[in-house]
C-alpha positions in Angstrom: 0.0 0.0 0.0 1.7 2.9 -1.3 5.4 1.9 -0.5 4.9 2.6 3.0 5.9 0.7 5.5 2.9 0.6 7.8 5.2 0.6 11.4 7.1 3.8 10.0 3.9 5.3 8.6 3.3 6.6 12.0 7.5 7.6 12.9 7.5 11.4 11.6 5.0 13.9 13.1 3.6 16.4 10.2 4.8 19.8 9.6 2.8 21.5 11.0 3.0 19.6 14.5 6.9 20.1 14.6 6.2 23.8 13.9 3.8 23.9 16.6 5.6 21.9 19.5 9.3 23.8 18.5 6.7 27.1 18.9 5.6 25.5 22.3 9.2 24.6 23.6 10.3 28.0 23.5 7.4 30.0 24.1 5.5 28.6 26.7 7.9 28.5 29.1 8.3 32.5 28.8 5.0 32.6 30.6 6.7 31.3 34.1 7.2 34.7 35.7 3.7 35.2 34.4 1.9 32.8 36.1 4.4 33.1 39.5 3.3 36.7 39.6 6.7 37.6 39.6 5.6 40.6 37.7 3.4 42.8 39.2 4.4 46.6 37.7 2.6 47.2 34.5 5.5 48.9 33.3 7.4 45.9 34.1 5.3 43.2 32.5 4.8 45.9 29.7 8.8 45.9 29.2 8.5 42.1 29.4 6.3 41.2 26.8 7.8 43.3 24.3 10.9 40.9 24.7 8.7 37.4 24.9 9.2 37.3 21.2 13.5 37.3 21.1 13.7 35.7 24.9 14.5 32.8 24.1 18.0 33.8 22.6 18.3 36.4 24.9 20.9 34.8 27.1 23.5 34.3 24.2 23.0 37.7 22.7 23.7 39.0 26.4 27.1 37.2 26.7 28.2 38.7 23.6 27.9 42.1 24.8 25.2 43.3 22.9 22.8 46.0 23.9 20.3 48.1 22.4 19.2 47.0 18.9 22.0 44.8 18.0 20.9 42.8 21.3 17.2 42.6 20.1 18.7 41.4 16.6 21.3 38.8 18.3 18.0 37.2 20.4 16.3 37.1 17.4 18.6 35.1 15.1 19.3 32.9 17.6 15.5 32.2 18.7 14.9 31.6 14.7 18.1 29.1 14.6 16.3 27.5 17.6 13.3 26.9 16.2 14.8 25.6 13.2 16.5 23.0 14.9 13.8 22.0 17.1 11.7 21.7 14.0 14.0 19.7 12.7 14.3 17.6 15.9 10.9 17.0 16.6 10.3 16.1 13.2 12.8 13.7 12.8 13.8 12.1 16.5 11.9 9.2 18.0 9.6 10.5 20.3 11.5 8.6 23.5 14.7 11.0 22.9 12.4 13.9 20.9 10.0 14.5 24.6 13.0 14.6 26.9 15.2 16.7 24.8 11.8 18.9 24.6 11.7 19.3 28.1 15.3 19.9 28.7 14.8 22.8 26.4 11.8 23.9 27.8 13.8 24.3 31.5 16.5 26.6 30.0 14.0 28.6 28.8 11.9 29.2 31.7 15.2 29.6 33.9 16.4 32.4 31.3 13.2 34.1 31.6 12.7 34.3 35.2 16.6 35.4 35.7 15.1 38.0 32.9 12.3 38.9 34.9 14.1 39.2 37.9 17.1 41.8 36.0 13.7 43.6 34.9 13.2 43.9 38.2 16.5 45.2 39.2 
């Protein structure tokens, strides 16, 4: 039937799930200091969601030494090469090393944002 191996018909997840869970990995856990109410100045959360887009890269553009806009840019190359590779990752890992590497990632990224919330805070 088709040239499919029925077993490995089910292997890959579809595009548009590894889209959506590399999406997930990286941007759910920027909700942490959210929902610990770690943020409680409007300005602050304000000032805080404009950088949930780039935060996941934020740490590596910060040991570089950038600031201003070439810190913004930095974040934001390195959140795209992120979610390339954890496209590529969930798409094509078995899900018994794809689900643990997820979570590893999604760990780092909730630890970066809440030491982010917390310099915010500073």
């Amino acid at each position: 039937m088709n040239g499919i191996d029925p077993a490995a018909r089910g292997a890959l997840r579809t595009r548009a799930r590894s889209v959506g869970l590399a999406a997930a990995t990286l941007w759910l856990p920027t909700l942490v200091p959210l929902a610990l109410g770690m943020l409680q100045d409007g300005d602050v959360v304000s000032r805080y969601l404009q950088f949930v887009p780039v935060l996941p890269g934020i740490v590596p553009a910060v040991l570089t030494g950038a600031d201003g806009v070439l810190l913004v840019v930095v974040a934001l190359l390195v959140t795209v090469v992120a979610v390339a590779v954890l496209y590529v990752l969930m798409r094509e890992l078995p899900r018994r090393i794809g689900y643990p590497v997820q979570g590893l990632v999604m760990v780092l990224v909730a630890l970066q944002s809440v030491g982010f919330a917390h310099a915010l805070l500073a």
